[in-house]
mmCIF file of the N, C-alpha and C atoms, coordinates in Angstrom:
data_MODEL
# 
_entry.id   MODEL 
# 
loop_
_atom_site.group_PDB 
_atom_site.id 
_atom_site.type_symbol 
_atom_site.label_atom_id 
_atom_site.label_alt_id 
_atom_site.label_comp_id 
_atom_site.label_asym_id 
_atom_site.label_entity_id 
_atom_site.label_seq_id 
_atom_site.pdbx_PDB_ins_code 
_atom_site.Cartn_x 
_atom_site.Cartn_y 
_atom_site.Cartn_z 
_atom_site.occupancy 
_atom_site.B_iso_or_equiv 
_atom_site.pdbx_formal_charge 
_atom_site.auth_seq_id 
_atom_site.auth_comp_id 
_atom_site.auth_asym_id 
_atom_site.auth_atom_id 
_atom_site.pdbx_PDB_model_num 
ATOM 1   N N  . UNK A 1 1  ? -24.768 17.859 29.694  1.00 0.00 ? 1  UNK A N  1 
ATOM 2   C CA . UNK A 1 1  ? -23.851 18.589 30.547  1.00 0.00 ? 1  UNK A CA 1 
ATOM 3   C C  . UNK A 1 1  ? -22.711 17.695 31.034  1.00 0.00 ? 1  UNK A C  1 
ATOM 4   N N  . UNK A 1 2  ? -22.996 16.696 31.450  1.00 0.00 ? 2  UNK A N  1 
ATOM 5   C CA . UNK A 1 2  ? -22.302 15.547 31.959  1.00 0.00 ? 2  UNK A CA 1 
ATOM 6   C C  . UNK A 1 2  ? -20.904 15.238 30.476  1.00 0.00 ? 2  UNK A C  1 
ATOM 7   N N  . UNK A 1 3  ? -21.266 15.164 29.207  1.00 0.00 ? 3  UNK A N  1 
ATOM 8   C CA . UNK A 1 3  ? -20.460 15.157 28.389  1.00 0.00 ? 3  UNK A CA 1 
ATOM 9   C C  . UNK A 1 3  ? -19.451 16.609 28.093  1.00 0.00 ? 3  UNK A C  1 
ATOM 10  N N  . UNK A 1 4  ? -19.537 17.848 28.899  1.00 0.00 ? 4  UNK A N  1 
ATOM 11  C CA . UNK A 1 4  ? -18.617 18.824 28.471  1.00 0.00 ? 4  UNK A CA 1 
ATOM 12  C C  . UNK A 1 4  ? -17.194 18.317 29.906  1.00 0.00 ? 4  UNK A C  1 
ATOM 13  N N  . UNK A 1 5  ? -18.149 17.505 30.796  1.00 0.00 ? 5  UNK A N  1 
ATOM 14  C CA . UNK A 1 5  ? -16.934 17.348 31.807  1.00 0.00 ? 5  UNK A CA 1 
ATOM 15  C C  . UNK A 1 5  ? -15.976 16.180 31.315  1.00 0.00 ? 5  UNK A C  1 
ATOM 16  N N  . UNK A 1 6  ? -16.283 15.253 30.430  1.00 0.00 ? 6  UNK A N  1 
ATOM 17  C CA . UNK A 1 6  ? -14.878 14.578 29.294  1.00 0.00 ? 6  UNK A CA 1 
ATOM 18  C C  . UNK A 1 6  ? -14.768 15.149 28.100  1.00 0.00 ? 6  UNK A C  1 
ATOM 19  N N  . UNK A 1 7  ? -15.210 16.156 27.660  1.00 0.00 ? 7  UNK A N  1 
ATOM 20  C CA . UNK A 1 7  ? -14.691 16.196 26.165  1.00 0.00 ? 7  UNK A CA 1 
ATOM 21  C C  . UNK A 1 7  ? -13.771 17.792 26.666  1.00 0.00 ? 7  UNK A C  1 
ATOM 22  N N  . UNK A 1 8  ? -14.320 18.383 27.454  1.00 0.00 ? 8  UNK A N  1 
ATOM 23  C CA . UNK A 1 8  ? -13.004 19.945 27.769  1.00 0.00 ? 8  UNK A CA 1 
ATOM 24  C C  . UNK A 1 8  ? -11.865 19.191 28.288  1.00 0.00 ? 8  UNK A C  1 
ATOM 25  N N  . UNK A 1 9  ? -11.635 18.396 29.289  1.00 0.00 ? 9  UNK A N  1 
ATOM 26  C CA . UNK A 1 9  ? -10.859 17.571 29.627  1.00 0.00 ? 9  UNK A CA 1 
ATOM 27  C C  . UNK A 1 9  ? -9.856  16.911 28.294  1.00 0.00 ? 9  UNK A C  1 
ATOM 28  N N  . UNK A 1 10 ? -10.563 16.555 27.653  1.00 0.00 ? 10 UNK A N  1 
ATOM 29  C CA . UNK A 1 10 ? -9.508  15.706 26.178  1.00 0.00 ? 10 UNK A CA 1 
ATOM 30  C C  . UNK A 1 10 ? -9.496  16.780 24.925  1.00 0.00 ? 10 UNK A C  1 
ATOM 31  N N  . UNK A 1 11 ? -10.195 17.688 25.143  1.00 0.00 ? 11 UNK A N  1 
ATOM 32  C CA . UNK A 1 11 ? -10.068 18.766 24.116  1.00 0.00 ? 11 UNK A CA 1 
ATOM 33  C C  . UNK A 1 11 ? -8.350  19.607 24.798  1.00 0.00 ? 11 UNK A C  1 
ATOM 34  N N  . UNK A 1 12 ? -8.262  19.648 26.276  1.00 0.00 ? 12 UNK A N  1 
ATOM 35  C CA . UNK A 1 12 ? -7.039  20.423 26.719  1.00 0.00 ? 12 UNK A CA 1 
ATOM 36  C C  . UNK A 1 12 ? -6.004  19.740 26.648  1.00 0.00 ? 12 UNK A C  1 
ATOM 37  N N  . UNK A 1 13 ? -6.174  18.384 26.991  1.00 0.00 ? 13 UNK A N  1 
ATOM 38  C CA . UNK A 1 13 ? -4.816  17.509 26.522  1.00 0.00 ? 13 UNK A CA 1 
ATOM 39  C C  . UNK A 1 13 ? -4.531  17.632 25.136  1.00 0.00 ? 13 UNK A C  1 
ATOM 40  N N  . UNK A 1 14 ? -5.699  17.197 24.105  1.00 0.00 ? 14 UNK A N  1 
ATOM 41  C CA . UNK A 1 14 ? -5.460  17.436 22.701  1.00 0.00 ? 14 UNK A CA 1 
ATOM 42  C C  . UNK A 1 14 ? -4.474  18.701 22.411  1.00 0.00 ? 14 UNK A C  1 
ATOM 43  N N  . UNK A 1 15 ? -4.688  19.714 22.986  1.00 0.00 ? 15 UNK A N  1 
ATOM 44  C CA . UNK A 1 15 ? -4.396  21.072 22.471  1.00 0.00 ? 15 UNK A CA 1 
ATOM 45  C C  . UNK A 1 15 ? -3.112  21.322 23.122  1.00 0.00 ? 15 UNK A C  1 
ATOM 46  N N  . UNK A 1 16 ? -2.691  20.714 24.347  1.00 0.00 ? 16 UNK A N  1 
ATOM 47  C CA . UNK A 1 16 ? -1.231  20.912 24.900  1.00 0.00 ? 16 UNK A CA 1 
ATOM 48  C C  . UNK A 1 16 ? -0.521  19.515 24.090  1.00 0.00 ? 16 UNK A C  1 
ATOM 49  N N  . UNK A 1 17 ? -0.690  18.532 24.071  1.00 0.00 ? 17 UNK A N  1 
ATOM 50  C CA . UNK A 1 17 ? -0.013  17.461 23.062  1.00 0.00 ? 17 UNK A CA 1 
ATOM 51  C C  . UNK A 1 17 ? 0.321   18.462 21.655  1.00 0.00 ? 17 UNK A C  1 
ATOM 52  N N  . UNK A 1 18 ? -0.135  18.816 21.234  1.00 0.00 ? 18 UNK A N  1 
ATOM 53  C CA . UNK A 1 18 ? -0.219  19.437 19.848  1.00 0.00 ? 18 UNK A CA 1 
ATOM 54  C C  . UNK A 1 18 ? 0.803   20.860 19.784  1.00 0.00 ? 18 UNK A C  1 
ATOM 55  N N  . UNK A 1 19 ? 0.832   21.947 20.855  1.00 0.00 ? 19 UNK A N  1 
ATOM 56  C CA . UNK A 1 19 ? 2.120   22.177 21.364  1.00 0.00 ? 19 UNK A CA 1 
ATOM 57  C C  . UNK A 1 19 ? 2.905   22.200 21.422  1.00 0.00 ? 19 UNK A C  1 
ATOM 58  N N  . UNK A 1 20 ? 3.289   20.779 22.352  1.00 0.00 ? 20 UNK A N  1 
ATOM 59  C CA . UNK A 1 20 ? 3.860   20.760 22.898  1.00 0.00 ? 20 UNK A CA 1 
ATOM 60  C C  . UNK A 1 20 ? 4.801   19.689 21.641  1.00 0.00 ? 20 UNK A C  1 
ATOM 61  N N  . UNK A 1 21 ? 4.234   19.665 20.529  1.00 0.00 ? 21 UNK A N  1 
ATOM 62  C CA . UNK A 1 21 ? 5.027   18.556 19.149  1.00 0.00 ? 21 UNK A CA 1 
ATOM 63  C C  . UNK A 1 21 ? 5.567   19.463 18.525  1.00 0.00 ? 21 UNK A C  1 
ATOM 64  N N  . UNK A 1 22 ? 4.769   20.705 18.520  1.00 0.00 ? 22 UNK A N  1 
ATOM 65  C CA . UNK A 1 22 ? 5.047   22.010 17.645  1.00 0.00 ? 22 UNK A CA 1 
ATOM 66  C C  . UNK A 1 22 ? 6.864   22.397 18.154  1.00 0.00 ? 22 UNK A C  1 
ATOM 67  N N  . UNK A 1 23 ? 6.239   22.693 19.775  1.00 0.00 ? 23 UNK A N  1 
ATOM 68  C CA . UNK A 1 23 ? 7.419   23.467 20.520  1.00 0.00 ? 23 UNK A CA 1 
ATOM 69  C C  . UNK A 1 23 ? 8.998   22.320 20.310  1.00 0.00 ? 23 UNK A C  1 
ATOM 70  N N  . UNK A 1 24 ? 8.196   21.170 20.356  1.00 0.00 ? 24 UNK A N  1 
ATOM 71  C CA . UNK A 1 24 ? 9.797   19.612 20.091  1.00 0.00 ? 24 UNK A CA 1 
ATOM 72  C C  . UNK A 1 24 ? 10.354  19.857 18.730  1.00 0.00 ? 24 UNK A C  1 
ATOM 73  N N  . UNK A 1 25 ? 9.561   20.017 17.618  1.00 0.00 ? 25 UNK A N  1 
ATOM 74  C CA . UNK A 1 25 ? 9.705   20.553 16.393  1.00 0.00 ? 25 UNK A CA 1 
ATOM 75  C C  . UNK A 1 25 ? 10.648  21.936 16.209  1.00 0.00 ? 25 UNK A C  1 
ATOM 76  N N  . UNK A 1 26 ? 10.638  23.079 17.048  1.00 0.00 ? 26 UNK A N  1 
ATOM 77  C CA . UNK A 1 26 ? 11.145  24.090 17.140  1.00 0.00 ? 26 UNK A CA 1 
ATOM 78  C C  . UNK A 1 26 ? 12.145  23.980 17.503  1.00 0.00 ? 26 UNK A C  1 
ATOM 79  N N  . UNK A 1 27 ? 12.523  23.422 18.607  1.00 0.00 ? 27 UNK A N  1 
ATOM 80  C CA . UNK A 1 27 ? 13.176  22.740 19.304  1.00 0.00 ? 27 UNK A CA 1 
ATOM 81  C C  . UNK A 1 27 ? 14.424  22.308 18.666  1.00 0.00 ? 27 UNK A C  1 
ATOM 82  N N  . UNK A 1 28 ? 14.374  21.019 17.930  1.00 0.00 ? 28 UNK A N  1 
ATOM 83  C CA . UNK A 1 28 ? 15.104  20.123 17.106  1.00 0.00 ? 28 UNK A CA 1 
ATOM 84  C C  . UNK A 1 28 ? 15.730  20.608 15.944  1.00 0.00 ? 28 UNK A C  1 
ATOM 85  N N  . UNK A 1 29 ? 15.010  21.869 15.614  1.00 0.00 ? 29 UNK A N  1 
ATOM 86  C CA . UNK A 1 29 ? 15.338  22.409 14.195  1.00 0.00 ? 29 UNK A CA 1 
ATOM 87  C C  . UNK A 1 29 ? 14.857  21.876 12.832  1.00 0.00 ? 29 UNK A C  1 
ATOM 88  N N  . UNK A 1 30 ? 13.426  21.607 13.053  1.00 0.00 ? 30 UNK A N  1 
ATOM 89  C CA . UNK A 1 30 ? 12.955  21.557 12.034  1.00 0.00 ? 30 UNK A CA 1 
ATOM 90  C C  . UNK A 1 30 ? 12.447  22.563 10.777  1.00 0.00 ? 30 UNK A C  1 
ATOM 91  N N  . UNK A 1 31 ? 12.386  23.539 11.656  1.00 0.00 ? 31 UNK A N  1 
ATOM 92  C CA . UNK A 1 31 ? 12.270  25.129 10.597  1.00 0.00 ? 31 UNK A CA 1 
ATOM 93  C C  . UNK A 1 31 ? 13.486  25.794 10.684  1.00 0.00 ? 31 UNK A C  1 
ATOM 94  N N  . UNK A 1 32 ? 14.969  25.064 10.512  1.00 0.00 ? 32 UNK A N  1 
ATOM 95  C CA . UNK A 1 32 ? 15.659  26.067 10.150  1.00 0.00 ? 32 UNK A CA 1 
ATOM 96  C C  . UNK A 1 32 ? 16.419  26.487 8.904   1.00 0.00 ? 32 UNK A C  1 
ATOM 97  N N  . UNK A 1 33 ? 15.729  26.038 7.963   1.00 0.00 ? 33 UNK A N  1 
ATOM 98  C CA . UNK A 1 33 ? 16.673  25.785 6.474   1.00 0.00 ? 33 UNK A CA 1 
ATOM 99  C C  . UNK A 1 33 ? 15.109  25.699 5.552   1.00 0.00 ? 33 UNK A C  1 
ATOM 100 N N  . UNK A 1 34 ? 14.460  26.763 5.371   1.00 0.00 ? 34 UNK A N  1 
ATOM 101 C CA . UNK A 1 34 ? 13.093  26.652 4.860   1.00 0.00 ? 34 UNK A CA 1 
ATOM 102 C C  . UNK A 1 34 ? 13.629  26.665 3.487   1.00 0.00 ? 34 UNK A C  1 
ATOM 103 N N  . UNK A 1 35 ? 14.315  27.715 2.968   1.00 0.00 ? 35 UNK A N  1 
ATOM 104 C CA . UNK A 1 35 ? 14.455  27.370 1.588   1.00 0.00 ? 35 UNK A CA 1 
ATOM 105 C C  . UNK A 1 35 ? 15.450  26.112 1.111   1.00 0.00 ? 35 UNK A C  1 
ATOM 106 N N  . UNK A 1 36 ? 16.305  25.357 1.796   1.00 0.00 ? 36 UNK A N  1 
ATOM 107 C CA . UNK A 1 36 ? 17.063  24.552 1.635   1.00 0.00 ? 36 UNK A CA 1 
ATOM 108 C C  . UNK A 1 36 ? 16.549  23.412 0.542   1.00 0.00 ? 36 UNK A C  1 
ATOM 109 N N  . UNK A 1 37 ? 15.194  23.208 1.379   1.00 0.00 ? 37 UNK A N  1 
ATOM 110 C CA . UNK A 1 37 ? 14.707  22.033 0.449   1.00 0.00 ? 37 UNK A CA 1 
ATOM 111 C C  . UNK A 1 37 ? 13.721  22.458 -0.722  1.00 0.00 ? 37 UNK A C  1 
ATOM 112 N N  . UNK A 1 38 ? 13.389  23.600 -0.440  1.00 0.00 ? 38 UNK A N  1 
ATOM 113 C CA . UNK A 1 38 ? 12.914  23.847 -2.061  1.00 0.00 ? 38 UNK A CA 1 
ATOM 114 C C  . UNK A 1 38 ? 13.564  24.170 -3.248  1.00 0.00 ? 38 UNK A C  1 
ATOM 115 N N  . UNK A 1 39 ? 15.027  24.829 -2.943  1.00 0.00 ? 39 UNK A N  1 
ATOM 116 C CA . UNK A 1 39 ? 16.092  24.891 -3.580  1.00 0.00 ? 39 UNK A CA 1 
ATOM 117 C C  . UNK A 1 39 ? 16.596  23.933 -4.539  1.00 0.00 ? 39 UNK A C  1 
ATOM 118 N N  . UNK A 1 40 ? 16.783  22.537 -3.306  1.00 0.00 ? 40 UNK A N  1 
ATOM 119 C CA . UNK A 1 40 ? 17.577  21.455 -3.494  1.00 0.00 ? 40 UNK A CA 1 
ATOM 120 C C  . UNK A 1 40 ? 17.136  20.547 -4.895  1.00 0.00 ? 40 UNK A C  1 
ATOM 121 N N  . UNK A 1 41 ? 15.403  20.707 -4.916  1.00 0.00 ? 41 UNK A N  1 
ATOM 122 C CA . UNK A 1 41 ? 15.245  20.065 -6.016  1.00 0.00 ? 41 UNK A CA 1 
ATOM 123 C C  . UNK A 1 41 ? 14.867  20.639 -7.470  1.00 0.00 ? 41 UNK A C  1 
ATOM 124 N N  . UNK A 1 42 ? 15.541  22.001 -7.452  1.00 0.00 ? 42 UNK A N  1 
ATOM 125 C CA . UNK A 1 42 ? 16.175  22.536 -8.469  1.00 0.00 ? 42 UNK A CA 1 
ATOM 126 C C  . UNK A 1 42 ? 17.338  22.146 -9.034  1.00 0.00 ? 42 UNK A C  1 
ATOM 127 N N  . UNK A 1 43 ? 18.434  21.698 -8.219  1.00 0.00 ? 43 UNK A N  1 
ATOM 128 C CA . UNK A 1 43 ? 19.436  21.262 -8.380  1.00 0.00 ? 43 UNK A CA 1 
ATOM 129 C C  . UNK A 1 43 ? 19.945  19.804 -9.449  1.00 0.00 ? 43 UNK A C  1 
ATOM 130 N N  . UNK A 1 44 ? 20.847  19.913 -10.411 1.00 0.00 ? 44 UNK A N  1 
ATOM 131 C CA . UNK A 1 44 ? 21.260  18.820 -10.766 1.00 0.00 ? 44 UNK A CA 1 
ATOM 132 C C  . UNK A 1 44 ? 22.390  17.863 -9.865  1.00 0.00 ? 44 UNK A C  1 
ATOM 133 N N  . UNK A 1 45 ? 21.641  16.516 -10.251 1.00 0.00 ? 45 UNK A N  1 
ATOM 134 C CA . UNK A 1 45 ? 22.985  15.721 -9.168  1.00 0.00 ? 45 UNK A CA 1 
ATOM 135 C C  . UNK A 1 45 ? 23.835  15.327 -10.232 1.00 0.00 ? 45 UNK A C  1 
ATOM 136 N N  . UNK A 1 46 ? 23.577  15.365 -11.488 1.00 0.00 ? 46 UNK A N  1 
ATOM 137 C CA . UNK A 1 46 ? 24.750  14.577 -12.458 1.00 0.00 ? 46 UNK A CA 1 
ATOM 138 C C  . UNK A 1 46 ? 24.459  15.332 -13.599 1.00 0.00 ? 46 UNK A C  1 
ATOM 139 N N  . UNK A 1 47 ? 26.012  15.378 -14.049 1.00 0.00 ? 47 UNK A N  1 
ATOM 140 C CA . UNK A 1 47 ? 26.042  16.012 -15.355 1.00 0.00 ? 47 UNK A CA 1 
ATOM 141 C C  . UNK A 1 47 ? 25.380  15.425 -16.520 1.00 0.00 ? 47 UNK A C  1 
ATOM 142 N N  . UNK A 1 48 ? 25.091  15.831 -17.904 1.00 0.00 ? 48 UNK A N  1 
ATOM 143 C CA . UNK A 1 48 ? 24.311  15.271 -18.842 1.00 0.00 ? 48 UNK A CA 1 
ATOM 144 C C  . UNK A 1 48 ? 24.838  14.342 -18.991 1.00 0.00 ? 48 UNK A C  1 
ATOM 145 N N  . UNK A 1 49 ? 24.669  13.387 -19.643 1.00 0.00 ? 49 UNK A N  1 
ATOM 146 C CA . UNK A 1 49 ? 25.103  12.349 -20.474 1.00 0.00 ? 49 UNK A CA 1 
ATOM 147 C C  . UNK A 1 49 ? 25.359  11.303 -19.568 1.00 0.00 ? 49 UNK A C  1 
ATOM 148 N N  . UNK A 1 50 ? 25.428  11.499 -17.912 1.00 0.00 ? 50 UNK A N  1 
ATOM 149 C CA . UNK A 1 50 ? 25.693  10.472 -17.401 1.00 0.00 ? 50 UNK A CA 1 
ATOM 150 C C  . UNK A 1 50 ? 24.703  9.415  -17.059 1.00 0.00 ? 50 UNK A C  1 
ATOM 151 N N  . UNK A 1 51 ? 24.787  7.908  -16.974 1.00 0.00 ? 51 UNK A N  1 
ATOM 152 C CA . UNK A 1 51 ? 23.587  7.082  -17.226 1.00 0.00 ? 51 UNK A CA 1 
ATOM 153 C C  . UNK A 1 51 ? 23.539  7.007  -15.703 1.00 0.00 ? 51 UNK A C  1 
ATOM 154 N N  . UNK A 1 52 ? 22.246  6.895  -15.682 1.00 0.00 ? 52 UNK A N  1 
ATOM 155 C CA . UNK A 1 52 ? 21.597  6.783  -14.408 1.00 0.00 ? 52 UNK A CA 1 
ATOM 156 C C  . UNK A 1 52 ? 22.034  5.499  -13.828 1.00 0.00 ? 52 UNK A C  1 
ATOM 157 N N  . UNK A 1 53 ? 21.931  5.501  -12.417 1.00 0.00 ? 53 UNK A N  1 
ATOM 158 C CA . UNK A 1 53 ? 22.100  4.280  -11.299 1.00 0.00 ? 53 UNK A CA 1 
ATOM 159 C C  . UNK A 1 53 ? 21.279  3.300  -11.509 1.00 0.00 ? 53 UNK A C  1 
ATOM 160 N N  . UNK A 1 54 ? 21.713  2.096  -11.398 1.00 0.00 ? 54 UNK A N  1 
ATOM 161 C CA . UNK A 1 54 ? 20.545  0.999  -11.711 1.00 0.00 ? 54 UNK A CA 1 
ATOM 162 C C  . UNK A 1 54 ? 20.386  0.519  -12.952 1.00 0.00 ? 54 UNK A C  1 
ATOM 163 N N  . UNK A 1 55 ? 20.321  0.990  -13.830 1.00 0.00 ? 55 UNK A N  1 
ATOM 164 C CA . UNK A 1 55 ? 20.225  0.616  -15.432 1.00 0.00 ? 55 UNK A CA 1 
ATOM 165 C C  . UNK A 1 55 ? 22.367  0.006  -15.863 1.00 0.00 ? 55 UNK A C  1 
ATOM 166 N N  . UNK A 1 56 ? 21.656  -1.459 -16.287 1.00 0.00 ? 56 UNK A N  1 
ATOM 167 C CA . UNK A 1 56 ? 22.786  -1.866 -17.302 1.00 0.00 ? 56 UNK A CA 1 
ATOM 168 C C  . UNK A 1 56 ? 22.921  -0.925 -18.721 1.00 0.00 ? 56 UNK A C  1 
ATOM 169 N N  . UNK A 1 57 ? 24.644  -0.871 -18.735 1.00 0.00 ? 57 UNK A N  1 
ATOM 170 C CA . UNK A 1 57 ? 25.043  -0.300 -19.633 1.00 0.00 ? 57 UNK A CA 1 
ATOM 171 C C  . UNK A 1 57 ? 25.834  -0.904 -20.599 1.00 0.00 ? 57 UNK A C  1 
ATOM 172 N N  . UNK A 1 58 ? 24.702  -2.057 -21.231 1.00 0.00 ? 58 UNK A N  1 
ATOM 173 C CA . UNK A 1 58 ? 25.826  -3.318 -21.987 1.00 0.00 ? 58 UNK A CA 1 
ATOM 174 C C  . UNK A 1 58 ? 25.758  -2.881 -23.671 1.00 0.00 ? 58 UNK A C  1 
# 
């Protein structure tokens, strides 16, 4: 019995922390462009034939 009086205690912080990251998340605009990034990596960044970054072209 003695253990429900610390674990409801850190179970309610747990559950308002968790919240309250959700609600900062909402907040900030992290869900506002849902398809943006699944889109994006459909997308080409360079036309064919062009050689990739990083690689010598001697």
């Amino acid at each position: 019995m003695t253990n429900l009086v610390i674990l409801i205690p850190i179970a309610l912080f747990l559950g308002a922390a968790g919240l309250a990251a959700f609600l900062w998340s909402l907040k900030s605009g992290q869900y506002d462009d849902l398809d943006g990034a699944a889109e994006r990596i459909l997308l080409d960044d360079k036309e064919p034939g062009e050689p990739k970054p990083g690689r010598d072209q001697s």
